[in-house]
ChimeraX commands (.cxc) that place a marker at each C-alpha (Angstrom):
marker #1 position 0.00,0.00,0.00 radius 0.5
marker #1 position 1.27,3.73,-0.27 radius 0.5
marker #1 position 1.55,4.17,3.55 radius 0.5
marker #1 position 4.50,1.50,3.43 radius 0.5
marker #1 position 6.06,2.70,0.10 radius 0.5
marker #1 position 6.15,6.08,1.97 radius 0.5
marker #1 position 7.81,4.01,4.73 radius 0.5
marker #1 position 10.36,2.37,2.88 radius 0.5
marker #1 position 13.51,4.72,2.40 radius 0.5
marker #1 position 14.32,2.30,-0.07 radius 0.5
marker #1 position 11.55,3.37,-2.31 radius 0.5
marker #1 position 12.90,6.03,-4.96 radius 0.5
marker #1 position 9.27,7.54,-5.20 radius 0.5
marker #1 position 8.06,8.24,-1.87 radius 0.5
marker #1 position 7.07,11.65,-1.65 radius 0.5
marker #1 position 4.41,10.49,-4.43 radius 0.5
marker #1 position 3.44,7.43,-2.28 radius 0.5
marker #1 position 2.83,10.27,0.65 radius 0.5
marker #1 position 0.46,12.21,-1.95 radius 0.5
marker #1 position -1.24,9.08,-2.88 radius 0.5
marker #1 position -1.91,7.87,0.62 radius 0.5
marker #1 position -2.34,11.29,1.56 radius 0.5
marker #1 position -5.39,11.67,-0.82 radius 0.5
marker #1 position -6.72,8.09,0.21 radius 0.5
marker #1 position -7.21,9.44,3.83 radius 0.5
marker #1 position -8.34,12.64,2.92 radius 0.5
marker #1 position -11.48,11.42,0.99 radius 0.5
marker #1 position -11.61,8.65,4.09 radius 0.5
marker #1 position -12.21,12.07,6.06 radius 0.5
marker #1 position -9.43,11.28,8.31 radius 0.5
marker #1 position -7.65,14.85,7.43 radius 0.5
marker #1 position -5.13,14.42,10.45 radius 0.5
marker #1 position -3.83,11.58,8.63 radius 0.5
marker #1 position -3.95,13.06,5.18 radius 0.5
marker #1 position -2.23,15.94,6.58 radius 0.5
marker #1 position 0.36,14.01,8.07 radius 0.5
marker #1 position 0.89,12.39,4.31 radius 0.5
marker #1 position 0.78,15.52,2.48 radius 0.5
marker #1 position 3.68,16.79,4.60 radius 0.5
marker #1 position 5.30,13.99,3.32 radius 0.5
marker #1 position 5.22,14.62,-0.26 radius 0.5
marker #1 position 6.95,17.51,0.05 radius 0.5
marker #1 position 6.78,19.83,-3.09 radius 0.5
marker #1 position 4.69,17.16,-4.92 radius 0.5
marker #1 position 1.73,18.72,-2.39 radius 0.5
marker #1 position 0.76,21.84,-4.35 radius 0.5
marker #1 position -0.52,25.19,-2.64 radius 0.5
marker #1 position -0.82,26.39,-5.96 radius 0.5
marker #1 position -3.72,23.75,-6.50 radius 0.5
marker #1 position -7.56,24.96,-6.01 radius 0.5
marker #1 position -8.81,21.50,-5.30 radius 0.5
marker #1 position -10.95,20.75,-2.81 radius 0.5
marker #1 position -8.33,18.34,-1.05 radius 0.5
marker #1 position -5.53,21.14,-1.35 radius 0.5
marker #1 position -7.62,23.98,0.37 radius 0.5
marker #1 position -8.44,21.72,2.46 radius 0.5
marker #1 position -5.32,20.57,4.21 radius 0.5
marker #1 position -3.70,24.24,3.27 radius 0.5
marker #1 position -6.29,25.54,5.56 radius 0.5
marker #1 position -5.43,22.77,8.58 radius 0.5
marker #1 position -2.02,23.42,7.77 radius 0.5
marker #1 position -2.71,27.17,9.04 radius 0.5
marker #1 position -4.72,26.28,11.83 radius 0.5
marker #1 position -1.74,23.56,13.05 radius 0.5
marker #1 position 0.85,26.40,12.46 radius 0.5
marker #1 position -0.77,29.53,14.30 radius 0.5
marker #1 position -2.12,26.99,16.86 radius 0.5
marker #1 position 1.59,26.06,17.31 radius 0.5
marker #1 position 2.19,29.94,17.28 radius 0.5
marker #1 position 0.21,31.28,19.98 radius 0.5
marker #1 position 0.96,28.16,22.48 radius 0.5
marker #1 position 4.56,28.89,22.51 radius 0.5
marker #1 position 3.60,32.47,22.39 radius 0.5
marker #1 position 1.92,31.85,25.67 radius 0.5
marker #1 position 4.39,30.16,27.38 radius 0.5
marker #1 position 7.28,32.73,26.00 radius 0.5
marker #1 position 8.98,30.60,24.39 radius 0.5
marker #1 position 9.92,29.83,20.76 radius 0.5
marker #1 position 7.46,27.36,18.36 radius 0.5
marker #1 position 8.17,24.27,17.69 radius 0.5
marker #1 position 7.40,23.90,14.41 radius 0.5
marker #1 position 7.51,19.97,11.89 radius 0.5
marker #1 position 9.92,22.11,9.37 radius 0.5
marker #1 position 7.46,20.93,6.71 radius 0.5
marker #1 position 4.51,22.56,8.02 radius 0.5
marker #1 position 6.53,25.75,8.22 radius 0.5
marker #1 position 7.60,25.23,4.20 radius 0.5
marker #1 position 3.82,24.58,3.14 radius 0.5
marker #1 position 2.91,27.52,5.37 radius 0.5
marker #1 position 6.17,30.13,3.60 radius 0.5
marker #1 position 4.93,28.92,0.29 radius 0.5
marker #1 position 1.94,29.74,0.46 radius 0.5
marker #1 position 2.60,33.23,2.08 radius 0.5
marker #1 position 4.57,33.67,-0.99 radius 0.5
marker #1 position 1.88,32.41,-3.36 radius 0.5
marker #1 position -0.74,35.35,-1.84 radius 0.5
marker #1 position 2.68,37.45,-1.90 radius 0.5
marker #1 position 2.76,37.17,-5.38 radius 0.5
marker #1 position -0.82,36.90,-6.29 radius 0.5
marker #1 position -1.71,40.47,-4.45 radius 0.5
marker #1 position -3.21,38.74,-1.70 radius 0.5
marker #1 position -2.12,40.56,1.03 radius 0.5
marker #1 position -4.78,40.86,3.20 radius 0.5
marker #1 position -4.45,37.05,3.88 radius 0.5
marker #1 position -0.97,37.62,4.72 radius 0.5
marker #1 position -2.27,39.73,7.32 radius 0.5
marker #1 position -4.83,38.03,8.17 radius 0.5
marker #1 position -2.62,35.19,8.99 radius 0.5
marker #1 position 0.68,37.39,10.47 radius 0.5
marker #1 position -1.76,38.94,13.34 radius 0.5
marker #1 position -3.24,35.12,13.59 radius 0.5
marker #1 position 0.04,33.56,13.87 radius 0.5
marker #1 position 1.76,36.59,15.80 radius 0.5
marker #1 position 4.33,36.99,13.33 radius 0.5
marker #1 position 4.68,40.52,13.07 radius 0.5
marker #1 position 7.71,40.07,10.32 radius 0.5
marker #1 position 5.17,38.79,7.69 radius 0.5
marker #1 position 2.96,41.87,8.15 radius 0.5
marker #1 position 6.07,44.25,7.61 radius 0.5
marker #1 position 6.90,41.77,4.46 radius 0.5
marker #1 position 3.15,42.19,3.33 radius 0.5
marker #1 position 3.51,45.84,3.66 radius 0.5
marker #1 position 6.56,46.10,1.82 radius 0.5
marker #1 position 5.53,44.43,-1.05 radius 0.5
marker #1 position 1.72,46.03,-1.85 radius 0.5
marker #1 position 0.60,48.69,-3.76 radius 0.5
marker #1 position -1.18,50.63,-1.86 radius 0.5
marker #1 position 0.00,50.39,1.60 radius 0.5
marker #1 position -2.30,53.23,3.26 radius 0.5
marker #1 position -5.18,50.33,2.15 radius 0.5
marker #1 position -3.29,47.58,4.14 radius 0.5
marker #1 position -2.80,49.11,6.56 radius 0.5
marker #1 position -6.05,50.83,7.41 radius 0.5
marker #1 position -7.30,46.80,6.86 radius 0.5
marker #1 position -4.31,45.72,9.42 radius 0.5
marker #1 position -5.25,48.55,12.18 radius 0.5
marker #1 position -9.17,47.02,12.23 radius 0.5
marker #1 position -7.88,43.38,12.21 radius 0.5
marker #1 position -5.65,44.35,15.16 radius 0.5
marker #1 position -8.54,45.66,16.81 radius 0.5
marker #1 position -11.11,43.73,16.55 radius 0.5
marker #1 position -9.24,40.27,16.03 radius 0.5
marker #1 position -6.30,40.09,17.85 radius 0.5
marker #1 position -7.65,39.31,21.63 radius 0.5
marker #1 position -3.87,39.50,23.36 radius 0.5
marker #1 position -2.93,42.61,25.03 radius 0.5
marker #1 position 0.25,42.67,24.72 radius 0.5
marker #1 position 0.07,41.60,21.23 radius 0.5
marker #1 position -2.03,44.04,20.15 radius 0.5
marker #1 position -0.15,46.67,21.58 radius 0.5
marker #1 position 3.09,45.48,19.39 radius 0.5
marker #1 position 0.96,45.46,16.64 radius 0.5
marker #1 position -0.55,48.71,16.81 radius 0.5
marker #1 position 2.84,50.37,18.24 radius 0.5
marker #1 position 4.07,48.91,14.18 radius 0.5
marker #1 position 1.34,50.12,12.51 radius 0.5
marker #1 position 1.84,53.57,13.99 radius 0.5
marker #1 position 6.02,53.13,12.90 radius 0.5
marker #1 position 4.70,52.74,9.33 radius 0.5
marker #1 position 1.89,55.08,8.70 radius 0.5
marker #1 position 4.14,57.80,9.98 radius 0.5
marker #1 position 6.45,56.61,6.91 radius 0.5
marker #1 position 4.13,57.25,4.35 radius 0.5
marker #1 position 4.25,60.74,2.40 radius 0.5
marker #1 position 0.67,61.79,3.88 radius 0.5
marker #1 position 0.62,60.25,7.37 radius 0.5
marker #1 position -2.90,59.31,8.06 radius 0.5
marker #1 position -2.59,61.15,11.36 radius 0.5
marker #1 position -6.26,60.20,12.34 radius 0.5
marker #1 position -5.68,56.49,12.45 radius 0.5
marker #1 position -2.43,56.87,13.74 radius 0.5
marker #1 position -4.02,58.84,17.17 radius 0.5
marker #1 position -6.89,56.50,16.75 radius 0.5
marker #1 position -3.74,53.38,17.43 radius 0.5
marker #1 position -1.66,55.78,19.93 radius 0.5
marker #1 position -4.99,55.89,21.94 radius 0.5
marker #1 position -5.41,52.33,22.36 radius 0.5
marker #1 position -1.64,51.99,23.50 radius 0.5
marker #1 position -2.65,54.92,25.91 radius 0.5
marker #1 position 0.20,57.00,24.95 radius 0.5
marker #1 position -1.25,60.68,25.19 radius 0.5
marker #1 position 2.18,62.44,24.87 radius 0.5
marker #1 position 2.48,61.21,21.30 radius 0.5
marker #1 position -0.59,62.35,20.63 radius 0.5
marker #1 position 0.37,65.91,21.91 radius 0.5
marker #1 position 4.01,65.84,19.75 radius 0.5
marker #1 position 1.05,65.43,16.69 radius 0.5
marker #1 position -0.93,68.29,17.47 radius 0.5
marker #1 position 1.68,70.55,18.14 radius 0.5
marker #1 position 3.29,69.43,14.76 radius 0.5
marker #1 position -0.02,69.84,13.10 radius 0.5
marker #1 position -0.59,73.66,14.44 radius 0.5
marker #1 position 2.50,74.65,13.05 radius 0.5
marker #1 position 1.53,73.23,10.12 radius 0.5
marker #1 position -0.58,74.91,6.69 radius 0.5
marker #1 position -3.99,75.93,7.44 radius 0.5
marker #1 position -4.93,72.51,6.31 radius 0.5
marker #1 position -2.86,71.10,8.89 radius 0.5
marker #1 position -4.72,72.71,11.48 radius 0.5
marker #1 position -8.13,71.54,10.70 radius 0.5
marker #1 position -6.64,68.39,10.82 radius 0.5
marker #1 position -5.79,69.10,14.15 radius 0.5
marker #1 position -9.08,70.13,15.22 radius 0.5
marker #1 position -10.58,66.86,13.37 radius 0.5
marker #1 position -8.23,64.83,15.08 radius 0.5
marker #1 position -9.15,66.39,18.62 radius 0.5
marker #1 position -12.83,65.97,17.59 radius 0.5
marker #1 position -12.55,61.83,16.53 radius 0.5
marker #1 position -10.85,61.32,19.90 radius 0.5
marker #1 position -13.17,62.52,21.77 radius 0.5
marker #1 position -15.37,60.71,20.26 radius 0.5
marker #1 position -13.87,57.57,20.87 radius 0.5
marker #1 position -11.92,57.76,23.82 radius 0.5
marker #1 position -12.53,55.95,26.73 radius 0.5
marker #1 position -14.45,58.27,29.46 radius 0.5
marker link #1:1,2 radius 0.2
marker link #1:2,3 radius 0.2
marker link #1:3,4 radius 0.2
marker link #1:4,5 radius 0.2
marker link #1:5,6 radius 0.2
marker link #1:6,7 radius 0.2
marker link #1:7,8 radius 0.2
marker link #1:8,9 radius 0.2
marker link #1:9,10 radius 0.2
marker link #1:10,11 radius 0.2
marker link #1:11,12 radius 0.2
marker link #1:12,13 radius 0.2
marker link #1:13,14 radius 0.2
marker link #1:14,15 radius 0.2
marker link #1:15,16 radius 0.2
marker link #1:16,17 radius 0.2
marker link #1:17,18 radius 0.2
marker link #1:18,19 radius 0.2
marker link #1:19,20 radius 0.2
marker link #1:20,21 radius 0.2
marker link #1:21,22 radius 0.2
marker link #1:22,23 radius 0.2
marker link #1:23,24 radius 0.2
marker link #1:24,25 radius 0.2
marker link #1:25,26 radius 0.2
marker link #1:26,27 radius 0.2
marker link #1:27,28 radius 0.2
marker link #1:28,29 radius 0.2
marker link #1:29,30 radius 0.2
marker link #1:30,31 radius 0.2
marker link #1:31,32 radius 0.2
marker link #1:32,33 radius 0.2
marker link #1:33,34 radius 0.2
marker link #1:34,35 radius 0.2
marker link #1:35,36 radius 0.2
marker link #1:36,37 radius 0.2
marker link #1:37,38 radius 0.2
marker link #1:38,39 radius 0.2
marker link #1:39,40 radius 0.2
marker link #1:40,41 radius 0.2
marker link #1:41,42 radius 0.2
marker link #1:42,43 radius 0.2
marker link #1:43,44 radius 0.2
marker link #1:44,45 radius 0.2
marker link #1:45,46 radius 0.2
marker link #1:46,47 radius 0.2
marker link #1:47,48 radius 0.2
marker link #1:48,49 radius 0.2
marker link #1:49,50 radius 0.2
marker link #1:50,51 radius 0.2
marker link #1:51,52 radius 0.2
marker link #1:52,53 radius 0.2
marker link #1:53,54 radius 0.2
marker link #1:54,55 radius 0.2
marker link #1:55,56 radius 0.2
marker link #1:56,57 radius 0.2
marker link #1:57,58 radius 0.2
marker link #1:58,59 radius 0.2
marker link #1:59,60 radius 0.2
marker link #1:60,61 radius 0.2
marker link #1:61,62 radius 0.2
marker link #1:62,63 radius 0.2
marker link #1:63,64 radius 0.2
marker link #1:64,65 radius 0.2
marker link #1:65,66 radius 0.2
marker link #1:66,67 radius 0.2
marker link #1:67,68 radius 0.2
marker link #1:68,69 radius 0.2
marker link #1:69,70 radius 0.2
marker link #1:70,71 radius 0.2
marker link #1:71,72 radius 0.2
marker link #1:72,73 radius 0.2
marker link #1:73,74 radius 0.2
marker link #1:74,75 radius 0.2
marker link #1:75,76 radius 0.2
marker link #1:76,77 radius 0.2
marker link #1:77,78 radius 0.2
marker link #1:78,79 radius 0.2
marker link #1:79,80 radius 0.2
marker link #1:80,81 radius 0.2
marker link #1:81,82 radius 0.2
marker link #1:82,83 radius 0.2
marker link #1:83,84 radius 0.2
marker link #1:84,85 radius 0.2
marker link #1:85,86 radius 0.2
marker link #1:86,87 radius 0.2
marker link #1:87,88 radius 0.2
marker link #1:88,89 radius 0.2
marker link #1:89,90 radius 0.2
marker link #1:90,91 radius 0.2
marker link #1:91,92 radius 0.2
marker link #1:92,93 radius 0.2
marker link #1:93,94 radius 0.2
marker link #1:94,95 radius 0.2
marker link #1:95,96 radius 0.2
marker link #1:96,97 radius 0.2
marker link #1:97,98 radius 0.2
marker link #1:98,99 radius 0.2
marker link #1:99,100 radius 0.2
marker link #1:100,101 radius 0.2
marker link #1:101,102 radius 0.2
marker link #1:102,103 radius 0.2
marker link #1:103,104 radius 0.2
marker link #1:104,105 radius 0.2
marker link #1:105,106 radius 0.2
marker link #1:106,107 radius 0.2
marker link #1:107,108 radius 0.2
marker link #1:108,109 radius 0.2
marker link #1:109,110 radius 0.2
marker link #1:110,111 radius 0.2
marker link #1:111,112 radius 0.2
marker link #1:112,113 radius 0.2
marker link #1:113,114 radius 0.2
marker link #1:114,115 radius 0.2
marker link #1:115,116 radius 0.2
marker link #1:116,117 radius 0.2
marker link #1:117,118 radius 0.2
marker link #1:118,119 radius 0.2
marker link #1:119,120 radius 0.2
marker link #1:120,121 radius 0.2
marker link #1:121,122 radius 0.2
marker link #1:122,123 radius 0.2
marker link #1:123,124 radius 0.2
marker link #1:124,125 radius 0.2
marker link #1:125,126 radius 0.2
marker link #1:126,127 radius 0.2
marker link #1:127,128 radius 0.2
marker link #1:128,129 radius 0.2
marker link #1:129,130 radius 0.2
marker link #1:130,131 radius 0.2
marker link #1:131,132 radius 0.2
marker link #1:132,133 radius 0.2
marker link #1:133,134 radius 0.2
marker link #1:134,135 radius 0.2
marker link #1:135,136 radius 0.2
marker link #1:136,137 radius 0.2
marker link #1:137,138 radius 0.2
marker link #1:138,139 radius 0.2
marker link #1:139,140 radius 0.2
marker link #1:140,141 radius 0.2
marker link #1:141,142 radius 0.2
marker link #1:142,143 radius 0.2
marker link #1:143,144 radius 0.2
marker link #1:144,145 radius 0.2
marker link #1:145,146 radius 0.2
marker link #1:146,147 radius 0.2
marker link #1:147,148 radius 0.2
marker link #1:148,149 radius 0.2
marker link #1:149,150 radius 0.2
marker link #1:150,151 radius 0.2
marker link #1:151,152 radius 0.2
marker link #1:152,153 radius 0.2
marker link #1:153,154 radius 0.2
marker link #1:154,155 radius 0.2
marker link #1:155,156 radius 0.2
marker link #1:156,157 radius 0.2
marker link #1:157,158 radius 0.2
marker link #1:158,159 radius 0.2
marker link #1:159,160 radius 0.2
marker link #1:160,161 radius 0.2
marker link #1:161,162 radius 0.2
marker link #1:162,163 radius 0.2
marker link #1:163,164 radius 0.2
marker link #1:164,165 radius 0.2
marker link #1:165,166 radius 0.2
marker link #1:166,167 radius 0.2
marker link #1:167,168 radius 0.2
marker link #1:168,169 radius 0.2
marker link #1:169,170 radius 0.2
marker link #1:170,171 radius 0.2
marker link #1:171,172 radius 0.2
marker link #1:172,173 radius 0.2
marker link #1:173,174 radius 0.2
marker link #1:174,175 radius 0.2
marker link #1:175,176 radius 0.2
marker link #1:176,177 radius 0.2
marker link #1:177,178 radius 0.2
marker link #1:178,179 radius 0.2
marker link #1:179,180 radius 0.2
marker link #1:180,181 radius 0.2
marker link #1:181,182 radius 0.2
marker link #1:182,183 radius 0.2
marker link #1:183,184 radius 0.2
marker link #1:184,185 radius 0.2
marker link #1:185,186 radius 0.2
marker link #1:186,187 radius 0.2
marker link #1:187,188 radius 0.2
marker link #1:188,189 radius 0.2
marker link #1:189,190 radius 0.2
marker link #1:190,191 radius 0.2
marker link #1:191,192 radius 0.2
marker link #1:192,193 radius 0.2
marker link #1:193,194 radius 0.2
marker link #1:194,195 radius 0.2
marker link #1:195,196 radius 0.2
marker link #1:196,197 radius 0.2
marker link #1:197,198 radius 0.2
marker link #1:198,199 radius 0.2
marker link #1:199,200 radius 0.2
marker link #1:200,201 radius 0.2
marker link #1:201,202 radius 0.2
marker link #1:202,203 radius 0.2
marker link #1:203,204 radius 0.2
marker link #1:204,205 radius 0.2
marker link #1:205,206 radius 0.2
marker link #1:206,207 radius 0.2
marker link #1:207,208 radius 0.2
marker link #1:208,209 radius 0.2
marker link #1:209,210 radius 0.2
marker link #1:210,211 radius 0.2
marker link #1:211,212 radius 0.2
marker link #1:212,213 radius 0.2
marker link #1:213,214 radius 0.2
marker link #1:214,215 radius 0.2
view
């Protein structure tokens, strides 16, 4: 059977014994094992693919990974990752990379806590003001770890101040969840001394926080 070609080292085709057998469990619904398989066959297990059985296991792939993620996260300490689950999980970063998908490199950076892949996904997108208004609303309304969030937003605040036109309404809106009112005073006064635009900007600023803040 495929599950002791796969076994035999012997065997020059085994990674294509782990896709067969992999497949075999997967329509047995017994994706645990089919995962197991498919992380066996090594580049012959396509992210590229659209198939039912490769979204499938991509997407229990993810789950494994960020699961692995925020355990270790919680016990401060590294993950311990299979490094074949981390090589289906890089390609197929780099698939939505390539594709324009960047949201779901976000999506899974804030899931996963890997704040290097959202600085990659920024990096690499078009319109970057887009991503990261789309990052700042995942970050607060997805990402349920304090101190987490707080590194998150404290990065999103690092790179919409690089931008040409700092949005400096989501940028107080992210420097009042980290409770940081001094930086939001170093923006008004830079505002004020700004163009006339500048200072309604202020004033529209001072209006949307206290709108929002916390009373």
């Amino acid at each position: 059977c495929s599950e002791a070609l796969f076994e035999d080292e012997g065997f020059a085709e085994r990674e294509l014994a782990a896709l067969v057998a992999s497949k075999v469990f997967f329509h047995l619904g017994e994706l645990g094992d089919a995962l197991t398989y498919a992380l066996g066959a090594g580049k012959l297990f396509d992210v590229r693919e659209k198939t039912e059985f490769s979204v499938t296991l991509i997407a229990k792939c993810i789950d494994q990974y960020v699961g692995l993620c925020n355990e270790a996260a919680a016990k401060g300490a590294e993950p311990e990752i299979d490094g074949r689950l981390v090589d289906i999980v890089e390609s197929m970063v780099n698939t939505c990379l390539a594709d324009g998908q960047f949201e779901q490199v976000v999506g899974l950076a804030l899931e996963a806590r890997r704040l290097d892949k959202l600085l990659i996904a920024l990096e690499k997108c078009t319109d970057v003001n887009k991503l990261l208004q789309y990052s700042l609303k995942v970050a607060q309304t997805h990402v349920h770890s304090r101190q987490f969030r707080h590194k998150v937003l404290d990065t999103l605040v690092q790179e919409f101040l690089k931008q040409e036109s700092p949005d400096y309404i989501s940028i107080s809106q992210c420097i009042l969840f980290l409770d940081e009112p001094d930086k939001v005073t170093e923006i008004f006064l830079k505002l004020l001394k700004g163009s006339d635009d500048d200072v309604l900007l202020a004033y529209q600023v001072a209006l949307d926080l206290a709108e929002t803040q916390h009373q």
